[in-house]
TIVO-2410 file (N, C-alpha, C; in nm, 3 decimals):
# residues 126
REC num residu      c1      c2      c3 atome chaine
REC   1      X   0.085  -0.118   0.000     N      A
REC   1      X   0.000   0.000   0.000    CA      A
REC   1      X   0.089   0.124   0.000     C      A
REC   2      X   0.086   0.236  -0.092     N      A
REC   2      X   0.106   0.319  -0.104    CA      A
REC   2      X   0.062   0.514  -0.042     C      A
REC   3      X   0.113   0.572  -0.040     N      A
REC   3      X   0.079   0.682   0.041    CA      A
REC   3      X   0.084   0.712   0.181     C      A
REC   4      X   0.083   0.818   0.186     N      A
REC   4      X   0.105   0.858   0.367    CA      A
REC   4      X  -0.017   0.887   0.423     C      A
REC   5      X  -0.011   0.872   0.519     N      A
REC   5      X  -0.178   0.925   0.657    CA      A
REC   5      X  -0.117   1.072   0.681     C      A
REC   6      X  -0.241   1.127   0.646     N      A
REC   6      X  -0.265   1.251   0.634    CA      A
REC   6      X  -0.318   1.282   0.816     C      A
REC   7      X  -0.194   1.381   0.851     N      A
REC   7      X  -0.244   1.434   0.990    CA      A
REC   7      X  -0.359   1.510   1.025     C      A
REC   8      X  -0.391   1.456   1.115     N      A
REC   8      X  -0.530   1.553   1.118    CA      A
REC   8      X  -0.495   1.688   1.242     C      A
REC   9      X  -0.532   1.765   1.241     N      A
REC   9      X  -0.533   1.889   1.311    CA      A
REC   9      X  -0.669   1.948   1.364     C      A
REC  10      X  -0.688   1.851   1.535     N      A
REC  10      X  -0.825   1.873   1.587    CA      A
REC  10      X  -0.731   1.886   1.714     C      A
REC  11      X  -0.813   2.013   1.757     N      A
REC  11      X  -0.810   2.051   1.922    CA      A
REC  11      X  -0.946   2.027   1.974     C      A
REC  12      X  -0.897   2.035   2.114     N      A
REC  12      X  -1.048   2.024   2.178    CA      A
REC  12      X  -1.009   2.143   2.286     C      A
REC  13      X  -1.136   2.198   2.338     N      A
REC  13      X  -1.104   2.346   2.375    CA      A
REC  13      X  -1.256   2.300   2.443     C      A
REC  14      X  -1.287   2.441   2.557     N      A
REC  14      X  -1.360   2.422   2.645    CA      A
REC  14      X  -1.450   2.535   2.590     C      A
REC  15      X  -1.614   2.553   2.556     N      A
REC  15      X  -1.650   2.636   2.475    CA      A
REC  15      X  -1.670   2.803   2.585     C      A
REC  16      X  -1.651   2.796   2.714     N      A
REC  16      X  -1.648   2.914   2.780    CA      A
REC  16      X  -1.469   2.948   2.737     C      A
REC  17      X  -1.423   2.915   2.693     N      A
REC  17      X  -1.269   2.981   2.738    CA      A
REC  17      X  -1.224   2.980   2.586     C      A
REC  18      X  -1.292   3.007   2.500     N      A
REC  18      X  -1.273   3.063   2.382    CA      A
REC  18      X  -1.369   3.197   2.314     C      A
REC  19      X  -1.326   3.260   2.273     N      A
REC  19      X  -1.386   3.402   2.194    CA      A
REC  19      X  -1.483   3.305   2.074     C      A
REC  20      X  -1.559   3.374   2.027     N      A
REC  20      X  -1.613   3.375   1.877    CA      A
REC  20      X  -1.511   3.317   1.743     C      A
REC  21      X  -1.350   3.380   1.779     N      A
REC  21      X  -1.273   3.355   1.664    CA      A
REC  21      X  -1.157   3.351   1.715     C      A
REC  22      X  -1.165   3.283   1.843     N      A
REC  22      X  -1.005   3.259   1.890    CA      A
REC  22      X  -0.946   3.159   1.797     C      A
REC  23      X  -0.838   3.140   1.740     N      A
REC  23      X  -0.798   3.068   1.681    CA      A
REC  23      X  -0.857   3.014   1.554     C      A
REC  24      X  -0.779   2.982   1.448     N      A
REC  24      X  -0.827   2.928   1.327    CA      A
REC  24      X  -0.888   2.796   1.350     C      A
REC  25      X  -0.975   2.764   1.222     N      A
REC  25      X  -1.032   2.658   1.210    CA      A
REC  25      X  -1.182   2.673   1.267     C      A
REC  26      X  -1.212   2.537   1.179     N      A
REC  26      X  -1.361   2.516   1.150    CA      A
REC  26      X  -1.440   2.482   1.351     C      A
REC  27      X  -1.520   2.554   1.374     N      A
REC  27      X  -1.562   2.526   1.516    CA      A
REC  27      X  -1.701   2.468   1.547     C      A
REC  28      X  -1.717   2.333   1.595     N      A
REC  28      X  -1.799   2.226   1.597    CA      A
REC  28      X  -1.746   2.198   1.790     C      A
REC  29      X  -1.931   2.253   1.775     N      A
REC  29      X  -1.957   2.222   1.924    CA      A
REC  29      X  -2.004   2.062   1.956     C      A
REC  30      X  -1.957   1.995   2.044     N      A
REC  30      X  -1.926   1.829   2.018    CA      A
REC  30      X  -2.053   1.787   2.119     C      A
REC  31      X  -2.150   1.889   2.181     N      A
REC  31      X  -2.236   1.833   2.296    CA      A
REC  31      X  -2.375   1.824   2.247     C      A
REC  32      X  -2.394   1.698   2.320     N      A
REC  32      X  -2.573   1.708   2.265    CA      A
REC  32      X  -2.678   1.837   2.322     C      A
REC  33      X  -2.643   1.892   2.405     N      A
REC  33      X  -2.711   1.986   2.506    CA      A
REC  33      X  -2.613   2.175   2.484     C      A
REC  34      X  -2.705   2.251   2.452     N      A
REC  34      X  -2.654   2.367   2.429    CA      A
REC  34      X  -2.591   2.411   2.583     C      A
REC  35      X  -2.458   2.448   2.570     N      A
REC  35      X  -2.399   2.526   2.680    CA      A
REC  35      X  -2.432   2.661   2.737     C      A
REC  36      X  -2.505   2.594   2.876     N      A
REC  36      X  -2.609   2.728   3.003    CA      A
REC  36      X  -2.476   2.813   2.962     C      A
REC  37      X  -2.559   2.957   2.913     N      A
REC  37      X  -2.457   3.073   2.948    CA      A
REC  37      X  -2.420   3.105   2.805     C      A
REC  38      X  -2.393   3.098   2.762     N      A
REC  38      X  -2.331   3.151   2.548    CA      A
REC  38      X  -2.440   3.136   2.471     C      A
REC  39      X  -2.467   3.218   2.426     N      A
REC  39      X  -2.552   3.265   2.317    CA      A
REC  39      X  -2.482   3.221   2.194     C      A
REC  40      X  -2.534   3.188   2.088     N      A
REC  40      X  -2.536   3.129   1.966    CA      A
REC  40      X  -2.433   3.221   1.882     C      A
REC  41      X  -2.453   3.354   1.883     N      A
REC  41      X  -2.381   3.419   1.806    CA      A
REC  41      X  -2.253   3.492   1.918     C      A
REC  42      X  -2.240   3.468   2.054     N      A
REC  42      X  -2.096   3.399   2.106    CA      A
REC  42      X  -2.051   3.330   2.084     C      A
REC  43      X  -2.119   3.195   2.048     N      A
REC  43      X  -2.007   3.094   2.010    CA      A
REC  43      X  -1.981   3.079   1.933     C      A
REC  44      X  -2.013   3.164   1.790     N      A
REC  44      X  -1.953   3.183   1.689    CA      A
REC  44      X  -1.893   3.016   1.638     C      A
REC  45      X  -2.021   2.926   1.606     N      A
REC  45      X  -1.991   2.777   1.555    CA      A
REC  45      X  -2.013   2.776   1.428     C      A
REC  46      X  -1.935   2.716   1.367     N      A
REC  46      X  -1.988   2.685   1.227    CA      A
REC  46      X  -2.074   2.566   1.209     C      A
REC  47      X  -2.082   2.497   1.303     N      A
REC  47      X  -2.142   2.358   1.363    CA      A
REC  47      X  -2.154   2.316   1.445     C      A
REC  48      X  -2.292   2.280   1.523     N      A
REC  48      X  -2.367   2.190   1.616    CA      A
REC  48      X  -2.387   2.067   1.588     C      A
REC  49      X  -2.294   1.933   1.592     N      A
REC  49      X  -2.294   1.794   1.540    CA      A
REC  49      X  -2.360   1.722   1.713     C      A
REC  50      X  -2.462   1.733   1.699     N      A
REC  50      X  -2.535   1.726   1.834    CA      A
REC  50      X  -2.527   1.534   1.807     C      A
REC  51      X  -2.553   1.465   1.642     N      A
REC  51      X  -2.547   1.328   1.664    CA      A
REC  51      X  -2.432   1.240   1.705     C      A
REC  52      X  -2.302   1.353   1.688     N      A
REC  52      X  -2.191   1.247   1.711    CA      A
REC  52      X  -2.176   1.264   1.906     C      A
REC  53      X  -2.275   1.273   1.962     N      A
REC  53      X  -2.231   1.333   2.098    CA      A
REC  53      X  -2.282   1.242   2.137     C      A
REC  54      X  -2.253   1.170   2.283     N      A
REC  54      X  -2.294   0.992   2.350    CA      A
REC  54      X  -2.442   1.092   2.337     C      A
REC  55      X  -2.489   0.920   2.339     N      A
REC  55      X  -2.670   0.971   2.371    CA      A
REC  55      X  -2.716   0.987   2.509     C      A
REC  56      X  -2.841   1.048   2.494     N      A
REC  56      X  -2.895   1.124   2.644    CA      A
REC  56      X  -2.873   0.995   2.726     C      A
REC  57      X  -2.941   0.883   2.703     N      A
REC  57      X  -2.927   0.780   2.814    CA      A
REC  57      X  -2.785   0.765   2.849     C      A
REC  58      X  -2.694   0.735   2.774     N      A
REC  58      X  -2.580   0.711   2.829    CA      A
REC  58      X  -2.526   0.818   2.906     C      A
REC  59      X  -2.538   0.928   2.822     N      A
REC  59      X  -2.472   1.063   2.922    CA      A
REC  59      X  -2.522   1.072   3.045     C      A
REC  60      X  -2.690   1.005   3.107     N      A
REC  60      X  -2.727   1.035   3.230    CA      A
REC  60      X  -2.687   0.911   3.303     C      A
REC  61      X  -2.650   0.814   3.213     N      A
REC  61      X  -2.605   0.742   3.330    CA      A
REC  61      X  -2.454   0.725   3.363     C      A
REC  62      X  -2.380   0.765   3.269     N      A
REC  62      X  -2.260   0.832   3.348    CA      A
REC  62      X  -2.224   0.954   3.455     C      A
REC  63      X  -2.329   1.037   3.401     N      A
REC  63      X  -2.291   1.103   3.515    CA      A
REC  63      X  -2.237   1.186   3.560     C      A
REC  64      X  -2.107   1.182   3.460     N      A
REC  64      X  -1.914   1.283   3.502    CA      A
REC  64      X  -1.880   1.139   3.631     C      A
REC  65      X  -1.938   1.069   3.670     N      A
REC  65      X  -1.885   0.981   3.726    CA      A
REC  65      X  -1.756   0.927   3.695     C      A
REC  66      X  -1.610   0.954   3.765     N      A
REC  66      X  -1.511   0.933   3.683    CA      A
REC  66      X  -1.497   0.782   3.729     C      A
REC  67      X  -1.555   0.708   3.824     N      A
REC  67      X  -1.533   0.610   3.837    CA      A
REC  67      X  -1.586   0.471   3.722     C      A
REC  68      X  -1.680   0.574   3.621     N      A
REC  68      X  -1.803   0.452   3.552    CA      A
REC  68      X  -1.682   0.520   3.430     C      A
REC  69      X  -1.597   0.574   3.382     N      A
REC  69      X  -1.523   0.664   3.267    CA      A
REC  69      X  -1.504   0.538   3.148     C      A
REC  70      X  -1.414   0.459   3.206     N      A
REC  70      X  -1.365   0.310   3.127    CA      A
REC  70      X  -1.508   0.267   3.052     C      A
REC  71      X  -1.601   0.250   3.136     N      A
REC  71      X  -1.707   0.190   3.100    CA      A
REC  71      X  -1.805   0.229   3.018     C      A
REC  72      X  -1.793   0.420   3.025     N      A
REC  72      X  -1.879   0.489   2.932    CA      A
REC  72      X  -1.789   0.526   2.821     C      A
REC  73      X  -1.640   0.524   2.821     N      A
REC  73      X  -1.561   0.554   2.659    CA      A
REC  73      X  -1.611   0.406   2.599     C      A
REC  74      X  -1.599   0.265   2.642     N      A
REC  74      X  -1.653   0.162   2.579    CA      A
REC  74      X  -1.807   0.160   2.518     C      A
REC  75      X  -1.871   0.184   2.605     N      A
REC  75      X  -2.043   0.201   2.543    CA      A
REC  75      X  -2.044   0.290   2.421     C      A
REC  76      X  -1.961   0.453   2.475     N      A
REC  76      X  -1.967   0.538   2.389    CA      A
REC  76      X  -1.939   0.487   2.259     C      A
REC  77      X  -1.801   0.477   2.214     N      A
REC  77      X  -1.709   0.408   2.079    CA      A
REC  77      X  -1.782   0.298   2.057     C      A
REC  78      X  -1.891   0.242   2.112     N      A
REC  78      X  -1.992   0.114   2.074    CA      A
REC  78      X  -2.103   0.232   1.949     C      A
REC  79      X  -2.171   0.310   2.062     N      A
REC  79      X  -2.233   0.412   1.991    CA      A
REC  79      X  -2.171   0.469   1.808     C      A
REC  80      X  -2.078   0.506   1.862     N      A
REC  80      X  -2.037   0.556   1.752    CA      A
REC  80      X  -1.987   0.483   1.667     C      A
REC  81      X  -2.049   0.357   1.624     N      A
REC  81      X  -1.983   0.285   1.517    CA      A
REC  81      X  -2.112   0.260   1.446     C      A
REC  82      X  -2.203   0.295   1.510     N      A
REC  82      X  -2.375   0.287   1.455    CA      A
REC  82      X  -2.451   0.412   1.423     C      A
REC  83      X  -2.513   0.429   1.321     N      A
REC  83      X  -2.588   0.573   1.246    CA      A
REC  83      X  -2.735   0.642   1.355     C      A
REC  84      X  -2.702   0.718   1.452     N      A
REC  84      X  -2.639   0.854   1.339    CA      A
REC  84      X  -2.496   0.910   1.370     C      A
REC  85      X  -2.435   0.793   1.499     N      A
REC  85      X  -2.355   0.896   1.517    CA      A
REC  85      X  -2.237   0.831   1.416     C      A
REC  86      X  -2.254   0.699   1.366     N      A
REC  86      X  -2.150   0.712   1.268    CA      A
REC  86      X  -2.127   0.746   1.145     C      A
REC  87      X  -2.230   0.844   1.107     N      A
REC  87      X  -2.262   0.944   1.010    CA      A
REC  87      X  -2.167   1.069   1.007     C      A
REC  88      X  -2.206   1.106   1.094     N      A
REC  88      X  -2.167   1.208   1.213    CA      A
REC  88      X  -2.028   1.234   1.183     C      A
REC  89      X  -1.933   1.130   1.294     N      A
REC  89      X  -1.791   1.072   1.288    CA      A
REC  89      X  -1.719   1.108   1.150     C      A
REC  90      X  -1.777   1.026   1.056     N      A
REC  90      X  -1.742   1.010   0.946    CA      A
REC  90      X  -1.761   1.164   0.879     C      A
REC  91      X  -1.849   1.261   0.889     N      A
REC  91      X  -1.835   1.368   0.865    CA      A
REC  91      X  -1.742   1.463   0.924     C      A
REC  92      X  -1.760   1.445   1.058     N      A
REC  92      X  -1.577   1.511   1.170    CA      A
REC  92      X  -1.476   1.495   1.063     C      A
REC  93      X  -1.432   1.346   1.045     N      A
REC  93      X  -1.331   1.321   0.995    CA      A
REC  93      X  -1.277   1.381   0.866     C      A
REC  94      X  -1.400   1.378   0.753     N      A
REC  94      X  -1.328   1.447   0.666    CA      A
REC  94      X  -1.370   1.621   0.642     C      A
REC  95      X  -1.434   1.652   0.722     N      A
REC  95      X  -1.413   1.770   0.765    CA      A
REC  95      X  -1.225   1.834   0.811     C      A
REC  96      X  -1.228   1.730   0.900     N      A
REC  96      X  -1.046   1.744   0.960    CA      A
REC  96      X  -0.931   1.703   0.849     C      A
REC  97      X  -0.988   1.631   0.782     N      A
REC  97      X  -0.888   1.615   0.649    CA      A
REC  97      X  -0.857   1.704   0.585     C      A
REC  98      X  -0.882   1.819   0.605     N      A
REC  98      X  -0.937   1.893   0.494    CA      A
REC  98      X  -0.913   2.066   0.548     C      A
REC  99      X  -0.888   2.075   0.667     N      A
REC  99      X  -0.871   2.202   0.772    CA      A
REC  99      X  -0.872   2.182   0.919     C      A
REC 100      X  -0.796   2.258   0.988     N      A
REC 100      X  -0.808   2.244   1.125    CA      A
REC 100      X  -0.986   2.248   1.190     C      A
REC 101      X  -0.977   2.164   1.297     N      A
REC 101      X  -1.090   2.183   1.364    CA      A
REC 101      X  -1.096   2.195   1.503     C      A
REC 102      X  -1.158   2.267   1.561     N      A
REC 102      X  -1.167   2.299   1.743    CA      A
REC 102      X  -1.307   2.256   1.741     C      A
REC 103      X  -1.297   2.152   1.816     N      A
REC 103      X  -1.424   2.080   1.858    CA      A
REC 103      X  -1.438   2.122   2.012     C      A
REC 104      X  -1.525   2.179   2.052     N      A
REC 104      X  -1.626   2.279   2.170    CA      A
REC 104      X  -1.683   2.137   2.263     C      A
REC 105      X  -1.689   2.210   2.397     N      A
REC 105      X  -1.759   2.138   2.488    CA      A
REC 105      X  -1.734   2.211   2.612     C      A
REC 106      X  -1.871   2.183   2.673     N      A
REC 106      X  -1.867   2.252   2.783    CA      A
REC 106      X  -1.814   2.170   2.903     C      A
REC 107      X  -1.799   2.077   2.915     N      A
REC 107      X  -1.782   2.015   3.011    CA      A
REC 107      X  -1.632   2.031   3.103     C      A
REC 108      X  -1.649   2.026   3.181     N      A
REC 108      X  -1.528   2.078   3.278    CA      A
REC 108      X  -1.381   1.966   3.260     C      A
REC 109      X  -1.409   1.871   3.344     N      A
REC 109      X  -1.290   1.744   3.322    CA      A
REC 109      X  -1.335   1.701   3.165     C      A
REC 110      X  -1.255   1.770   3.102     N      A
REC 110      X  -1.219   1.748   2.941    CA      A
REC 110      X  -1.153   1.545   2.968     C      A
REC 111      X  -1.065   1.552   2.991     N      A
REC 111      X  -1.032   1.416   3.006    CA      A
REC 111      X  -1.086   1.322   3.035     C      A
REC 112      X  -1.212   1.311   3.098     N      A
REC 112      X  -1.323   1.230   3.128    CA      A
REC 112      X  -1.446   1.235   3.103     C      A
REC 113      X  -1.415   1.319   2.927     N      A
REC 113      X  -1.583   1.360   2.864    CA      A
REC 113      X  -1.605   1.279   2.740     C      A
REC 114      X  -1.703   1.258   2.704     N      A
REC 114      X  -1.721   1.277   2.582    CA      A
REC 114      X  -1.677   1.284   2.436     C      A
REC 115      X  -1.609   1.429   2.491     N      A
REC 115      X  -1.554   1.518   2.369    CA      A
REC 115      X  -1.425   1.438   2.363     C      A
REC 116      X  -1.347   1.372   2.487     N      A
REC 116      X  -1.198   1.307   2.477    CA      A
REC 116      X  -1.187   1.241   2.399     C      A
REC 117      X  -1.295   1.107   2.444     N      A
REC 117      X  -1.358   0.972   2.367    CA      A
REC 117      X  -1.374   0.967   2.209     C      A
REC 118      X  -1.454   1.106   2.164     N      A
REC 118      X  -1.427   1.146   2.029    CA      A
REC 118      X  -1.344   1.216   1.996     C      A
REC 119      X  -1.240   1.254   2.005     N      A
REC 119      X  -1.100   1.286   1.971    CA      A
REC 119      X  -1.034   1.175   1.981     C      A
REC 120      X  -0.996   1.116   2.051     N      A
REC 120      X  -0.961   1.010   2.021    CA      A
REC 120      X  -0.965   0.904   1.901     C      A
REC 121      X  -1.099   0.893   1.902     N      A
REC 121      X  -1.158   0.799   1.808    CA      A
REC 121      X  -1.127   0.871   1.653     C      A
REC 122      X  -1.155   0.992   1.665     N      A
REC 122      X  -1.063   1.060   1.523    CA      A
REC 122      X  -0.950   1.017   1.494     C      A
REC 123      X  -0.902   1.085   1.605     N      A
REC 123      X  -0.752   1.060   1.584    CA      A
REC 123      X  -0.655   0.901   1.528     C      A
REC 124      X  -0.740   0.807   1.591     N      A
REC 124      X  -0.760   0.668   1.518    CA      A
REC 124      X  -0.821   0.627   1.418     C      A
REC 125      X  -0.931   0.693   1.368     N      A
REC 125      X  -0.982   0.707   1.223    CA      A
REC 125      X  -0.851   0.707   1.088     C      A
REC 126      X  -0.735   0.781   1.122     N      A
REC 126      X  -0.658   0.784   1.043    CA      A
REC 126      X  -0.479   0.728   1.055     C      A
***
């Protein structure tokens, strides 16, 4: 097989601690639930991908529970291999092929969200 893997260039950023246009690139808020507090034309998104985000059930039964974390990145990456969110995914991805992306989330422990789980899973996409 021929050719190189094309790097992808995705941050993940916390959507209170960015401006409208801090930084380049395409900005895709990664949560199923609009973030209490920022107005729409604060967050200055070019995208709300509300399907690639774990679903409501799973998100309530995690919790932020960092103890259930292992157990909800597994369910999650289960999720996301099935439509819509692997629609979704598959749209992230070549979105990121293609230009930087800052994928948004409100959630506090970034490392035990969501938004990690799908960065990740990008980042292994290629």
């Amino acid at each position: 097989m021929t050719g190189a893997s094309k790097h992808l260039d995705i941050r993940l950023e916390r959507v209170y601690s960015v401006g409208p246009h801090a930084g380049a690139g395409y900005r895709i808020l990664v949560d199923r639930l609009w973030p209490r507090g920022v107005s729409k034309s604060e967050a200055g998104l070019d995208e709300w991908a509300k399907d690639v985000a774990p679903s409501t059930a799973l998100r309530r039964w995690y919790g932020h529970d960092v103890q259930r974390f292992e157990e909800f990145a597994r369910r999650y990456r289960a999720e996301l291999t099935q439509p819509p969110a692997s629609i979704a995914l598959r749209h992230l991805a070549e979105v990121a092929e293609k230009r930087t992306v800052v994928m948004l989330t409100a959630t506090r422990d970034i490392e035990h969200s969501g938004a990690w789980v799908l960065l990740q899973s990008l980042l292994r996409t290629k």
